[in-house]
Backbone as a chain_set.jsonl record, in Angstrom:
{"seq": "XXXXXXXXXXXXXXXXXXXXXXXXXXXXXXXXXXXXXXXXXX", "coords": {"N": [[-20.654, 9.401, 27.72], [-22.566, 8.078, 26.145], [-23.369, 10.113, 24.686], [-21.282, 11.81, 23.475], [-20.901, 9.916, 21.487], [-23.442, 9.581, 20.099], [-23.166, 12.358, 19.089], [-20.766, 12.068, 17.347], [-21.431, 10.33, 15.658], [-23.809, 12.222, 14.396], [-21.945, 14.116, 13.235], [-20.507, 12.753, 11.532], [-22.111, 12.47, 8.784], [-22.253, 15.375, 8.1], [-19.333, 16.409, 7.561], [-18.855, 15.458, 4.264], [-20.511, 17.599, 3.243], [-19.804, 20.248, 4.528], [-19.482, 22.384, 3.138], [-22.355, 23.592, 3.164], [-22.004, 24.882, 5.703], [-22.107, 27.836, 7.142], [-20.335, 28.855, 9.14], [-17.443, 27.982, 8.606], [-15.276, 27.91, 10.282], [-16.247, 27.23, 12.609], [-17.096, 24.818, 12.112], [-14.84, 23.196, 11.192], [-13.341, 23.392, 14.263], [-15.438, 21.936, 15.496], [-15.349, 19.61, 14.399], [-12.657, 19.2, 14.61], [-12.302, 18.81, 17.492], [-14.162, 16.496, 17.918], [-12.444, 14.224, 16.579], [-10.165, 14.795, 18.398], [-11.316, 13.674, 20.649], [-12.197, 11.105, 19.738], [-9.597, 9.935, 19.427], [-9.183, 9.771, 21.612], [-10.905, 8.278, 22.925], [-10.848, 5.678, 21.172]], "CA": [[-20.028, 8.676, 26.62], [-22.879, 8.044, 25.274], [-23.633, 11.4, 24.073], [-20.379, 11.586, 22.481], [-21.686, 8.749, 20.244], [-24.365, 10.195, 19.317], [-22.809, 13.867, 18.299], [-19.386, 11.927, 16.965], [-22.352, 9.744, 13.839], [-24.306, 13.596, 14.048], [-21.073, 14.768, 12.59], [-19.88, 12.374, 10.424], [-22.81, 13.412, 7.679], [-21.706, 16.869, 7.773], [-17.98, 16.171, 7.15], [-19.248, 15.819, 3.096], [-21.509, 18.537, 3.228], [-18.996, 21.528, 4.715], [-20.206, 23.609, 2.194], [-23.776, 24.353, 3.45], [-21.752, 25.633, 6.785], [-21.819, 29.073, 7.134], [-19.139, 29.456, 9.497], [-16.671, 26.65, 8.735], [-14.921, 27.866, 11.591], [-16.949, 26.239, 13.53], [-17.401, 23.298, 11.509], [-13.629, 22.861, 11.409], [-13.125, 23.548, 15.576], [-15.819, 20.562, 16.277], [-14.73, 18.258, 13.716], [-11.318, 19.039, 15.258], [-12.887, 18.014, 18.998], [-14.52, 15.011, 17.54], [-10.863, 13.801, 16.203], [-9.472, 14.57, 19.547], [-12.335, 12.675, 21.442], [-12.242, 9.869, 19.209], [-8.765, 8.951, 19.79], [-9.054, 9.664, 23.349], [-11.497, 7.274, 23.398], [-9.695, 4.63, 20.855]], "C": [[-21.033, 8.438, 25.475], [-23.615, 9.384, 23.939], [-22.329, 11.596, 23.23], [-20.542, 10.826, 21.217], [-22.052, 9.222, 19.465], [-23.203, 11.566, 18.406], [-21.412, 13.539, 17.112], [-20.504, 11.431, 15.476], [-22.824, 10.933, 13.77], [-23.367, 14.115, 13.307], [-20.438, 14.386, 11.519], [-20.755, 12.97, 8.833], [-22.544, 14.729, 7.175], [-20.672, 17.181, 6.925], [-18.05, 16.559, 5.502], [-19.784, 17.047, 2.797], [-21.027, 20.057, 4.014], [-19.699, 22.539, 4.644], [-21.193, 24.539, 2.697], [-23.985, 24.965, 4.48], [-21.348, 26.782, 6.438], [-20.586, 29.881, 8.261], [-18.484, 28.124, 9.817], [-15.739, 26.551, 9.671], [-14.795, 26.93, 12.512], [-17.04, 25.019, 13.012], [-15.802, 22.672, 11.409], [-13.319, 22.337, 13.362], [-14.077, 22.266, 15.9], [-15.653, 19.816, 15.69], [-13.204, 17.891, 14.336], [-11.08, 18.121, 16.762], [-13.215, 16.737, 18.67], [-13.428, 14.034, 17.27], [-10.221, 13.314, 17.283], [-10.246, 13.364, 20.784], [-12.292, 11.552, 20.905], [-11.197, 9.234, 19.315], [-8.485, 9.168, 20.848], [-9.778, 8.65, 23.914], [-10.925, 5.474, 23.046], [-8.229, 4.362, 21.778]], "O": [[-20.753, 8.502, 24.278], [-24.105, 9.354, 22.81], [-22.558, 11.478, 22.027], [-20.288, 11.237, 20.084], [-21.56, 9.448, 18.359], [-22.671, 11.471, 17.3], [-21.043, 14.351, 16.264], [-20.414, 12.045, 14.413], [-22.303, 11.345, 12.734], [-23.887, 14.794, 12.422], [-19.906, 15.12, 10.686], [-20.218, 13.68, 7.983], [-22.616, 15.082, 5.998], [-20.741, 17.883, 5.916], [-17.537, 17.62, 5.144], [-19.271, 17.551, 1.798], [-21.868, 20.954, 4.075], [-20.284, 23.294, 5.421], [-21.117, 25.767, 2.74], [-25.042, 25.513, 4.792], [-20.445, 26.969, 5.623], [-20.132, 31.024, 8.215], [-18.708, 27.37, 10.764], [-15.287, 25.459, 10.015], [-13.93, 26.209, 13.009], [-17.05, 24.093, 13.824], [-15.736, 21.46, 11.612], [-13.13, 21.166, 13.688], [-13.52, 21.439, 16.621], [-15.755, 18.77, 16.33], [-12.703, 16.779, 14.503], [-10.258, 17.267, 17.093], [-12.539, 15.823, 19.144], [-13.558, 12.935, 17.81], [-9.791, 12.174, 17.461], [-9.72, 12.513, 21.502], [-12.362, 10.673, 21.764], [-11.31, 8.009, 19.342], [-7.389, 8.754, 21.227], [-9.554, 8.143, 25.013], [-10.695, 4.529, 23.8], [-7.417, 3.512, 21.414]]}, "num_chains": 1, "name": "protein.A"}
């Protein structure tokens, strides 16, 4: 859980910053997980 923590604030910074992902793919697919984890946890 608490690793979730961590990687769920690691990600929020990003969220703004998209852009400088080179495969937003991916930056979509774990922002998507993070979403799902976060109201699995809420």
């Amino acid at each position: 859980m608490h690793q979730l923590t961590l990687s769920w604030k690691n990600i929020l910074p990003l969220i703004p910053g998209n852009k400088s992902f080179s495969f937003p793919s991916f930056h979509y697919a774990h922002l998507a997980l993070v979403i799902a984890l976060t109201l699995f946890v809420v």
